[in-house]
Legacy VTK file of the C-alpha trace (Angstrom):
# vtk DataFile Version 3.0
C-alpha trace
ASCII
DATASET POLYDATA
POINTS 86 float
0.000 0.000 0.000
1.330 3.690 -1.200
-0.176 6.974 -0.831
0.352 9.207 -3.554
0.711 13.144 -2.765
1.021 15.742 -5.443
4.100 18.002 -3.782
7.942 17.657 -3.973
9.580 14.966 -2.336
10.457 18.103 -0.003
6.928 18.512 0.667
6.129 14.942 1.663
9.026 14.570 4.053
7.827 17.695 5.808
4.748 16.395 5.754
5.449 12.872 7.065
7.266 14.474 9.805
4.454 15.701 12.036
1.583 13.086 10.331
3.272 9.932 10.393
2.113 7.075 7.451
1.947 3.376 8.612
2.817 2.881 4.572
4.964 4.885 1.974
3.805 8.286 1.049
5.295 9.171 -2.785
5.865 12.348 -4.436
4.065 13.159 -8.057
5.412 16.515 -8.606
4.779 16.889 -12.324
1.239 14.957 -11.677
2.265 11.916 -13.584
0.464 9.032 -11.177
-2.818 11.567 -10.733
-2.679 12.381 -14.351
-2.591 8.810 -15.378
-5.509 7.723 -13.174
-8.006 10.934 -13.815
-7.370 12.275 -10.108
-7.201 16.272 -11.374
-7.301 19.530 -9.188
-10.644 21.348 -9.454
-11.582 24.933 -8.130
-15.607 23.843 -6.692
-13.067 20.635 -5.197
-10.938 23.235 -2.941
-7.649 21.378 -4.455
-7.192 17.554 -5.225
-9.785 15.519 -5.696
-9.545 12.221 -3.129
-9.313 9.278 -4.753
-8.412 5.327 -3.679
-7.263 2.812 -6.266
-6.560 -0.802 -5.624
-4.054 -2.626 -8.459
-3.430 -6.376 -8.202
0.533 -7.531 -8.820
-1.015 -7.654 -13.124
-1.687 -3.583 -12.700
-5.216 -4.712 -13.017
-7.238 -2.091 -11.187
-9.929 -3.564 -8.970
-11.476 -0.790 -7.180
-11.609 2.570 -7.693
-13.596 5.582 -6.086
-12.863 9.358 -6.853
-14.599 12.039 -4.723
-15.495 14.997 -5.809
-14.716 16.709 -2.525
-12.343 16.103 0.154
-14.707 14.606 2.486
-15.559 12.112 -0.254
-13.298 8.688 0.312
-13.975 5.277 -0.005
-14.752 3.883 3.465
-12.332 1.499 5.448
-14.833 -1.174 5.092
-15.492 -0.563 1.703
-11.426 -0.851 0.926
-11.172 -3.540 3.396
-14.264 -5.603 1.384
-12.378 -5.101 -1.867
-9.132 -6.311 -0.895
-10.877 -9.465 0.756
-12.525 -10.405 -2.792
-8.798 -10.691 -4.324
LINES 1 87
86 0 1 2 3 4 5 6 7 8 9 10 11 12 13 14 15 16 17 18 19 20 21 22 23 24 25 26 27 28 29 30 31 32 33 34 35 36 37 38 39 40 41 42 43 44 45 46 47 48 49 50 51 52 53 54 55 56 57 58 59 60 61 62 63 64 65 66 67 68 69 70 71 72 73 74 75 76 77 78 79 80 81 82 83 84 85
């Protein structure tokens, strides 16, 4: 499991620092990752859109959801479920 962030790898250390990540937290500076999976900035969003993706070891994606707004994510359960039907 890998969170994706869309600053510098200065920005994510800084980050990390006072919001520790049980898992890997990557930098996509130039967007590549978000770009790739339709996860885009939007003005009525207030900034990044959240967004959860599960790929399988083929780089088959299995589950997706994409909020609109921040307070949009997939539910633990929901992930959780998903990951249990692999």
């Amino acid at each position: 499991m890998v969170t994706v962030a869309p600053d510098t790898a200065e920005g994510v250390a800084k980050f990390t620092r006072t919001n520790p990540y049980p898992f890997p937290l990557l930098a996509d500076v130039d967007h590549t990752v978000f770009d790739a999976y339709d996860v885009t900035n939007t003005l009525m969003s207030l900034g990044q859109r959240p967004a959860v993706f599960i790929v399988d070891a083929e780089g088959i994606v299995r589950f997706d959801a994409i909020g609109t707004q921040q307070w949009q994510i997939a539910s633990n359960d929901d992930v959780i479920s998903a990951l249990g039907r692999l």
